[in-house]
N, C-alpha and C positions, 0 to 999 in steps of 0.2 A: 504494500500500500504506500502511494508515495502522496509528498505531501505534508505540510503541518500547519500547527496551531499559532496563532500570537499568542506570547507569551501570559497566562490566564492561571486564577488561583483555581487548584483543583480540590473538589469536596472533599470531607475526611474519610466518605468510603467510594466509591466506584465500582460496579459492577460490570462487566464485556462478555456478553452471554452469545452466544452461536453452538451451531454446528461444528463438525471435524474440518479442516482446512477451509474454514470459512474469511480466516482473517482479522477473528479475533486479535490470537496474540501482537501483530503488526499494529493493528488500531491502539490496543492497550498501550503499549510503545510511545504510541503519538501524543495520545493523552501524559505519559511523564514525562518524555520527553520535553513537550509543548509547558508545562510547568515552570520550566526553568533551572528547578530544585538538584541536587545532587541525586543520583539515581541508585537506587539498591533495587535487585531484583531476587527474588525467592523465587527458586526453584523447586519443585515438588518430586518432579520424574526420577524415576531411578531407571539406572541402564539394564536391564534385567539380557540385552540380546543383541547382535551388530544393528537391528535394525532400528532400536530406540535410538542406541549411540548414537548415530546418524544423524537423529532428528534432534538430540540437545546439540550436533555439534551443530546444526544447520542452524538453529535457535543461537546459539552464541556467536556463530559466524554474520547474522542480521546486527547484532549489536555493537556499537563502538565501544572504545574502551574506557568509555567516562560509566561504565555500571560498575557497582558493586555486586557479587554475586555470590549468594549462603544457601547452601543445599537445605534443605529441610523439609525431607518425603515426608516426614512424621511428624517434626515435634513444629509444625507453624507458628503455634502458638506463642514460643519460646523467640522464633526469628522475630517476630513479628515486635515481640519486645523490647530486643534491642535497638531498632530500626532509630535512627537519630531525628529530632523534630525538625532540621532544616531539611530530611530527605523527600523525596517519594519515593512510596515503594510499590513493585508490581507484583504481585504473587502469579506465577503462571504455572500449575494451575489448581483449582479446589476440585474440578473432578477425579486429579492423578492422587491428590491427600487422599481422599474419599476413598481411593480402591486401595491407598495403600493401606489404608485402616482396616477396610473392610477384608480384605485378605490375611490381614496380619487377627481376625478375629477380634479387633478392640470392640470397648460400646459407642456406638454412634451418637448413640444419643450425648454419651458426656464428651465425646472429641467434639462434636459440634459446638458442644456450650461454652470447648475451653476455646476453641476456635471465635465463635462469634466475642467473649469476652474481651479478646486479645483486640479483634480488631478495632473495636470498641474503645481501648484503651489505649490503643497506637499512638506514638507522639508523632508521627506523621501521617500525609493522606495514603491511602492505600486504592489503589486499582488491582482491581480483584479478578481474572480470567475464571470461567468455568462454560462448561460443554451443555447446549441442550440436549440431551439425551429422549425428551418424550417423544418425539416426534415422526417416530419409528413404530414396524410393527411388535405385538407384544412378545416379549422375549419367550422362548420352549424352556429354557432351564429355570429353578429356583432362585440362582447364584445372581444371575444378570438380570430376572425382574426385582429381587431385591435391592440391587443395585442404582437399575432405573427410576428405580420407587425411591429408596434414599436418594439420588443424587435431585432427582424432582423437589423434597423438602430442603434439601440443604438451597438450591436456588433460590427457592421459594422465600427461605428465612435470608439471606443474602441481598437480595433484592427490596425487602420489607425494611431494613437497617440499611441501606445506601440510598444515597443521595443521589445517585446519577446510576440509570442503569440503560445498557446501550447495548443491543442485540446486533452482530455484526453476519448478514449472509451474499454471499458470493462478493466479499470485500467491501460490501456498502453498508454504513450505519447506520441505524434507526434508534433516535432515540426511544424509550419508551418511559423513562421517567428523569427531571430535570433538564435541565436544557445545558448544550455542549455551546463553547465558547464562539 
């Protein structure tokens, strides 16, 4: 996605909802980028195979070298704390936290409450990536409608606590709540 913002204050949460190679991530980008702020980015994905590796190097390969960059598949919470008040930070993304929780058998219910607290409490803004996942048929196994079904509330509550939420498909933005600068 090319392209950016005048420089604009950005709310204290942000949400960038899409589909799979929608465009999300790039948009998110633009919005901290367009901030002004020092950038920290949280990462969630873990390389579990050649073929993730690929896509966090392609992901780092989009980025200049003014980000700061803190893995954190699990503990967001924790990154999200340190995060400095002159930063933005981008989390990309809350769907990859979600599966890694949800694989790793934690309870959802309390990663989400340490989740949404954190961001809550963040001394900078955060823009926040996650995947719409409803918009498909319904999943054959247990694993993956559980999944669709969690990752549907956790948007849901992401969405309800941000200030700007911005659905991005076939690389074009739509706001749906707040207005972009």
């Amino acid at each position: 996605m090319t392209g950016s913002f005048p420089p604009f204050t950005l709310p204290r949460l942000s949400l960038v909802i899409g589909g799979a190679r929608s465009g999300k991530s790039a948009f998110a980008e633009r919005l901290v980028v367009g901030s002004g702020r020092p950038r920290r980015y949280i990462a969630t994905a873990e390389a579990w195979d050649d073929e993730m590796r690929a896509r966090i190097a392609r992901h780092q390969e989009d980025r200049d070298g003014e980000w700061i960059t803190v893995e954190a598949p699990l503990d967001l919470p924790d990154a999200l704390d340190r995060a400095q008040a002159e930063e933005a930070v981008l989390v990309d993304c809350a769907t990859l936290w979600l599966t890694n929780h949800l694989l790793a058998d934690h309870d959802l219910s309390v990663e989400t409450r340490r989740l949404l607290d954190a961001l809550a409490g963040c001394a900078a803004p955060v823009v926040i990536v996650s995947n719409e996942t409803g918009w498909g048929i319904v999943p054959e196994n247990a694993l993956a409608r559980r999944f669709r079904d969690e990752q549907g509330r956790l948007n849901q509550r992401l969405a309800a606590t941000s200030t700007l939420v911005v659905t991005v498909i076939a690389g074009l933005p739509m706001v749906l709540k707040g207005a972009l600068p």
